[in-house]
C-alpha positions in Angstrom: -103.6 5.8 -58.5 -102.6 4.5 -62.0 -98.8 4.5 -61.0 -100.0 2.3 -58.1 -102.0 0.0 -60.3 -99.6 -0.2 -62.6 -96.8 -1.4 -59.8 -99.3 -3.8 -58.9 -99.8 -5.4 -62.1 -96.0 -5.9 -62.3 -95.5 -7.6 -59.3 -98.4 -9.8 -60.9 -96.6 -10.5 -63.9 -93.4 -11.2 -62.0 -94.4 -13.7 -59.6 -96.6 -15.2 -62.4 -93.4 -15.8 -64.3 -91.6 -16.8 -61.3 -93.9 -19.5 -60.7 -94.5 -20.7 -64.1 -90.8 -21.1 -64.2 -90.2 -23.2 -61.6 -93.2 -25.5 -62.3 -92.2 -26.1 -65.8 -88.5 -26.2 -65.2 -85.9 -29.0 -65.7 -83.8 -29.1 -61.8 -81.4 -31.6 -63.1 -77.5 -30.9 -63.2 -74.8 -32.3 -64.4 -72.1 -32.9 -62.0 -69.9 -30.2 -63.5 -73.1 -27.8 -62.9 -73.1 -28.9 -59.0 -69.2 -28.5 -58.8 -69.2 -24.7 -60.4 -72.2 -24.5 -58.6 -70.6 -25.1 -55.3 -67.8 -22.7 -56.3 -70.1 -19.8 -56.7 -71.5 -20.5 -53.7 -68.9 -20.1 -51.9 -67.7 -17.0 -53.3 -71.2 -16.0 -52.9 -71.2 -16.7 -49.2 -67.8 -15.1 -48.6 -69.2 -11.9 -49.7 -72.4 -11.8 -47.8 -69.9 -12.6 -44.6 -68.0 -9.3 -45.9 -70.4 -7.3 -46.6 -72.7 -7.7 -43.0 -69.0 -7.3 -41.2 -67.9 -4.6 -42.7 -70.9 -3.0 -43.4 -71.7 -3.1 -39.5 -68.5 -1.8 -38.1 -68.0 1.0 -40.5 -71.5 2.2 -40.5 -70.8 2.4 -44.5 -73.7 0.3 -45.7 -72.4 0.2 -49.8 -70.2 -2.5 -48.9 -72.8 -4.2 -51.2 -72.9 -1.4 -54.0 -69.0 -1.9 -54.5 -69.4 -5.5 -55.1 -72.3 -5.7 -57.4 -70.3 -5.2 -60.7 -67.1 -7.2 -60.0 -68.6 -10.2 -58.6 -70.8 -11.2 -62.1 -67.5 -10.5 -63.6 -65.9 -13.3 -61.1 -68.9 -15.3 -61.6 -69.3 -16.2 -65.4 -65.8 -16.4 -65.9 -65.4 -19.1 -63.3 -68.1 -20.4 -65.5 -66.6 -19.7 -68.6 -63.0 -21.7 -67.3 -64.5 -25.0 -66.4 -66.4 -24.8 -69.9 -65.2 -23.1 -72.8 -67.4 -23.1 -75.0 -68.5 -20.2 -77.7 -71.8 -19.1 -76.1 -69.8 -19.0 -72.5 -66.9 -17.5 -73.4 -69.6 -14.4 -75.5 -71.1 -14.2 -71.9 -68.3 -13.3 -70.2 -67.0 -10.9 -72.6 -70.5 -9.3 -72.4 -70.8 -9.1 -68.5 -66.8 -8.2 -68.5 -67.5 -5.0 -70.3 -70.5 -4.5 -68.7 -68.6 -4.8 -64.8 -65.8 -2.7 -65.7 -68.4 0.2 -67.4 -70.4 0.4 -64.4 -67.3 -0.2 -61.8 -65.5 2.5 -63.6 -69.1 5.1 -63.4 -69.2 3.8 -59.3 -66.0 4.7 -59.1 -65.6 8.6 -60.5 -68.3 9.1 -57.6 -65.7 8.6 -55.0 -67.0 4.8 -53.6 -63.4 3.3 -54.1 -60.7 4.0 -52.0 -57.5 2.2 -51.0 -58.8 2.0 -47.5 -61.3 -0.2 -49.2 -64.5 -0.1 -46.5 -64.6 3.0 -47.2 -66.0 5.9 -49.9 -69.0 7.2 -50.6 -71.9 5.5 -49.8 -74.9 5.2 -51.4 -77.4 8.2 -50.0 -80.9 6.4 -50.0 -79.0 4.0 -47.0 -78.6 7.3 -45.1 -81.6 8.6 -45.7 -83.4 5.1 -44.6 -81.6 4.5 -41.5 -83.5 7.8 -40.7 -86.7 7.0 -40.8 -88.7 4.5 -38.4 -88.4 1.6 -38.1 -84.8 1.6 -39.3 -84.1 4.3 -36.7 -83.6 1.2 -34.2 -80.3 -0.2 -34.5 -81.6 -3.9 -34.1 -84.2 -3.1 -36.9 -81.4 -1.9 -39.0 -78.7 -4.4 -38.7 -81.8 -7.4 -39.5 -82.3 -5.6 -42.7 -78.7 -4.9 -43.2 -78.1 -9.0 -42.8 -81.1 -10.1 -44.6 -81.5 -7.4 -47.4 -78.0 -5.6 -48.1 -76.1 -8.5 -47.4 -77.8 -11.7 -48.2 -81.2 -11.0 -50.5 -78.4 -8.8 -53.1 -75.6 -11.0 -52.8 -77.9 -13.9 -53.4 -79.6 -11.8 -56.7 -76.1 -11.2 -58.2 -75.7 -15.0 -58.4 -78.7 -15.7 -60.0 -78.4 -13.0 -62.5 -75.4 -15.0 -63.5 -77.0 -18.6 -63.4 -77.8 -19.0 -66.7 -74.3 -19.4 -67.8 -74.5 -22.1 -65.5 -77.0 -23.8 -67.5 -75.7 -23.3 -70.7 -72.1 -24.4 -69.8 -72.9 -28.0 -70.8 -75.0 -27.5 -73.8 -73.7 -29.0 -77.1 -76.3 -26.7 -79.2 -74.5 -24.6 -81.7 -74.4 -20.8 -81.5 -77.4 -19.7 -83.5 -79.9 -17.7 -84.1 -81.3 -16.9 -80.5 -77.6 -16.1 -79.8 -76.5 -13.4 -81.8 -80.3 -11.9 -81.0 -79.2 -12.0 -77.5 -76.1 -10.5 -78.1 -77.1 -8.0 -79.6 -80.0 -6.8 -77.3 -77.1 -7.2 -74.6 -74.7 -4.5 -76.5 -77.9 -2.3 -77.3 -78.8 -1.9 -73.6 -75.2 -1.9 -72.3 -75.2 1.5 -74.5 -78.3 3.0 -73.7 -76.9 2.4 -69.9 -73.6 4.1 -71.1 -75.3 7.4 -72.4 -77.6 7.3 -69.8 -75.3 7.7 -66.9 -72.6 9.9 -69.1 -76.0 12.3 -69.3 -76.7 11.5 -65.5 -72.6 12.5 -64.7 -72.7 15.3 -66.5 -75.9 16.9 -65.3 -75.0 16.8 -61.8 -71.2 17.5 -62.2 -72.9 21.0 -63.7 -74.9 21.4 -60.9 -72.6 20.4 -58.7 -70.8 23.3 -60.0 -73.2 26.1 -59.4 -73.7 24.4 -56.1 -69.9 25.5 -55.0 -70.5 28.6 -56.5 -72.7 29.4 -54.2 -76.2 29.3 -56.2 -79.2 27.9 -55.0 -81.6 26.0 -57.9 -83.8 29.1 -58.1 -80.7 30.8 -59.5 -79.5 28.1 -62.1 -80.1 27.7 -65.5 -82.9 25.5 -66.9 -82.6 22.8 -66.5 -80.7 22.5 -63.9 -83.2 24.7 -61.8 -85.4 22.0 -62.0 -82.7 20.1 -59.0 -82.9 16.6 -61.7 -81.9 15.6 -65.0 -83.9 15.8 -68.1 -81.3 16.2 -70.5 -80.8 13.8 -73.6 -82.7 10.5 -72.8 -83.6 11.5 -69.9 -86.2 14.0 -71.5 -87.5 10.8 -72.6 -87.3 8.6 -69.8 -86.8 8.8 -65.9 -85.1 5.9 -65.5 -83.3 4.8 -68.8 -80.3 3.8 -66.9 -82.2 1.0 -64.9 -84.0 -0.1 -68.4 -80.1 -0.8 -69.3 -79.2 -2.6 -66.4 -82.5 -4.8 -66.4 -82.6 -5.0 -70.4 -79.1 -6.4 -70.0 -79.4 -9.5 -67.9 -82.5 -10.3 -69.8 -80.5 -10.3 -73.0 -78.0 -13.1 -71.0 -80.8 -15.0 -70.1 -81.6 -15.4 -73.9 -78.7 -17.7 -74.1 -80.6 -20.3 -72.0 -82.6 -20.3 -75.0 -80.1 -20.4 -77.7 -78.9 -23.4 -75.9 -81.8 -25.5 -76.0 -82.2 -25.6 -72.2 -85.6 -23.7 -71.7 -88.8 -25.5 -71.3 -91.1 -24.6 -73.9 -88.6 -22.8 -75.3 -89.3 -20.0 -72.9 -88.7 -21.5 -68.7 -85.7 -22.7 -67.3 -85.2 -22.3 -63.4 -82.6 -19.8 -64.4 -84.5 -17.1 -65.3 -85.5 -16.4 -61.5 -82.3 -13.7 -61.4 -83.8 -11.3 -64.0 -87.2 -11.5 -62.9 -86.2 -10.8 -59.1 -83.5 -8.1 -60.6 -86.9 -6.5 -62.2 -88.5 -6.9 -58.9 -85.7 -5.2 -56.7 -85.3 -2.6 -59.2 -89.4 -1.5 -59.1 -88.5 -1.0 -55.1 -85.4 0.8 -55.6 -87.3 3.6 -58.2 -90.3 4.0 -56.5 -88.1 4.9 -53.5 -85.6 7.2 -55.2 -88.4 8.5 -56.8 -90.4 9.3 -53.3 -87.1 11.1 -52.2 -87.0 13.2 -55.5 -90.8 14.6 -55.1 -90.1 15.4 -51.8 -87.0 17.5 -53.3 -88.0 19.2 -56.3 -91.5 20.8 -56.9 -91.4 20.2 -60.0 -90.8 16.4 -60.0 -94.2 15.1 -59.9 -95.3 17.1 -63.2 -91.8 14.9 -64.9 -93.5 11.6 -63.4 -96.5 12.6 -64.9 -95.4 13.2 -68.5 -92.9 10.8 -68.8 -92.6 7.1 -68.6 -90.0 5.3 -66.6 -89.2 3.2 -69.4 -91.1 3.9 -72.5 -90.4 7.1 -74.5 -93.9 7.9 -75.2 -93.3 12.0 -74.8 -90.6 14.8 -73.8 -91.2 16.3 -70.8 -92.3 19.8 -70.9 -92.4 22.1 -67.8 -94.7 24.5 -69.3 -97.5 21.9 -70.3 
């Protein structure tokens, strides 16, 4: 009930900001917005094209997953070309090492291959297109085309926009800047231990899987069938605080450059917010999977926090 209410009053606070934003927000672009604009756009469009396509005839529905964390990279530098400025030229050195980190971590799972519609696919997909309604090939290809391929594609532009809307600020680099940089290079490291602990915790298990073992027979913690090992004690999902932390630090920049109204809105900031909001979904159902997995997963949600380290976890309590 209190996890419940407590998803609720998110989604509150989201669509709260959401609106406040784009009532109190300034639409107007420059032509050289609208032209780099329309250049994302396209590139934008190309990929939800791709990813239905391919996605349909392969039956390999992380068409999607392999683009997420090369297409900001394409993105912001496109930005950063057309204006080279300071503050866009930090943004794409931030989201650079920030694609290749998490492209790299996709990768050692097996998604890339040279045949490149293939590789591993993501397993919640799998697991959804086994349940009703999704069960129904129609049902599934609608959310396939609306969700997978055009709702993500159209969230990993936005998460981008605001170096759109800094590109043609004259503000210099200040104060609000370096904060945001900072805040970006804290969470891009709290998402870098987070999955090294994540790899390593399941390449172990993994391990005593081949061996033969079931989880009753494995070491703690590894009998528990999920990580609580480093942060992870800490958090459950430390990894998506990174990821969300991080393009709320590169919305910061909208600030540094003088382009928020009331020096918090600009229509820009709808990317993080919905990121927030499709990230809430995708917990809540990895988490569903997890309880009905591990017996001892529901105690974890209960004594730890998804995002605030407020206490260890501790099987025996």
């Amino acid at each position: 009930m209190r996890r419940n209410l407590s998803i609720i009053i998110t989604v509150i606070i989201i669509l709260t900001l959401a609106v406040l934003s784009l009532v109190f927000s300034n639409y107007s672009l420059t032509s050289h917005q609208l032209e780099t604009l329309l250049i994302l756009a396209i590139i934008c469009g190309s990929s939800m094209l791709y990813c239905f396509i391919v996605g349909e005839i392969t039956n390999n529905n992380s068409q999607m997953d392999k683009l997420w964390s090369i297409l900001p990279i394409a993105y912001v530098w496109v930005v950063a070309a057309r204006s080279i400025t300071i503050r866009t030229l930090v943004i794409a050195v931030i989201v650079t090492v920030w694609g290749l980190r998490l492209t790299y971590n996709f990768a050692r799972k097996g998604a890339y291959r040279l045949k490149f519609w293939t590789g591993e696919e993501d397993y919640r997909w799998a697991i959804l297109r086994s349940k009703q309604p999704f069960t129904n090939r129609i049902i599934w290809g609608a959310f396939d085309l609306f969700f997978i391929s055009i709702y993500q594609n159209l969230i990993v532009l936005a998460i981008c926009l605001p170096a759109l809307a800094v590109m043609d600020s004259t503000a210099p680099f200040g104060a609000m800047d370096y904060v945001a940089t900072v805040l970006a290079v804290f969470f891009l490291a709290l998402e870098t231990e987070a999955d090294e602990k994540q790899w390593k915790f399941y390449q172990t298990k993994k391990e005593y899987i081949n061996e033969g073992k079931s989880l009753e027979e494995m070491p703690t913690p590894y009998s528990y069938g999920f990580n609580t090992t480093g942060i992870w004690r800490f958090m459950r999902h430390p990894n998506y605080l990174g990821e969300q932390g991080i393009w709320v630090a590169i919305y910061l920049f909208v600030l540094g450059a003088g382009v928020g109204t009331y020096y918090i809105f600009n229509w820009s900031i709808i990317g993080c917010l919905f990121l927030i909001f499709l990230f809430l979904g995708s917990s809540t159902l990895g988490e569903n999977i997890s309880k009905g997995k591990y017996p001892l997963y529901e105690k974890y949600q209960s004594q730890v926090h998804k995002y605030i380290p407020i206490r260890g976890f501790d099987p025996n309590r």
